[in-house]
N, C-alpha and C positions, 0 to 999 in steps of 0.2 A: 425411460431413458431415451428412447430414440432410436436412430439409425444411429451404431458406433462404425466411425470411420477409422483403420490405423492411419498414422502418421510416425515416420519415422523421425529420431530427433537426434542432433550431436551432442554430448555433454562433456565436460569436462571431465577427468579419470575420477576426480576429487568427488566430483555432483555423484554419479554413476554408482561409485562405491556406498556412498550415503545411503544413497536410495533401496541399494543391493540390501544394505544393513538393516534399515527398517523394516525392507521383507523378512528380513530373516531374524529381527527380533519379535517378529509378530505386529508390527505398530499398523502397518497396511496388508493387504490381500495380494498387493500387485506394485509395479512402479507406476504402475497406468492409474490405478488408483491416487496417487500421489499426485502425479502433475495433474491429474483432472480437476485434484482438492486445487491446489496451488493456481492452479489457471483460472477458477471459478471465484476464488479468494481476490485474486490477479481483478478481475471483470467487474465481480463487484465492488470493491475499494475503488478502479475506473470509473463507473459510472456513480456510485455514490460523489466522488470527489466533482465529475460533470465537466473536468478539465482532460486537453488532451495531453500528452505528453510534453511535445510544444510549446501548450500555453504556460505549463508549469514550470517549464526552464526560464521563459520568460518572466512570471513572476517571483520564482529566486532569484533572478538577476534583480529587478527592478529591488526586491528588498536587501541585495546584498549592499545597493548603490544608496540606498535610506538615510543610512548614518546612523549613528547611537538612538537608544532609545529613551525617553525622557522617562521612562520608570526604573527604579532600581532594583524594584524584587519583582519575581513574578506575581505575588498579594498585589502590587500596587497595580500593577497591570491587569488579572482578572478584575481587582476594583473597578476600575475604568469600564473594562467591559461591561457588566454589570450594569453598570451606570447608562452607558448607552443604551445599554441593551432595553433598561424601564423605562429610556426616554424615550423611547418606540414603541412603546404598549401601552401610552395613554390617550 
């Protein structure tokens, strides 16, 4: 694991109690356990996606300003993808 550093954190009464509840139903060891899972869940989803927070406001913007979408179901739409997608693997 490493060097574990504390950090203290403010939560909401709401988050706090959650948390309290999972220790005490057995689901985790610790609240420390929890945010460690949740922060590391947090990181990689981060770097998997490879966007910062920033960039991603900015691309919800940019598609909120798009306009309708010229398919009607999501089938017609993964079609589409698909379709690009083997037009790039020949």
């Amino acid at each position: 694991m490493g060097i574990v550093e504390k950090v203290t954190v403010s939560l909401p009464q709401e988050t706090a109690e959650f948390l309290r509840s999972e220790v005490e139903n057995g689901s985790y060891a610790s609240p420390s356990d929890i945010v460690g899972e949740a922060v590391q869940e947090w990181k990689e989803r981060r770097d998997l996606l490879g966007y910062s927070p920033k960039e991603l406001n900015i691309l919800v913007s940019e598609a909120e300003g798009s306009g309708s979408s010229p398919f009607a179901t999501m089938d017609e739409l993964k079609a589409e993808a698909r379709r690009l997608y083997l037009s790039t693997q020949r």
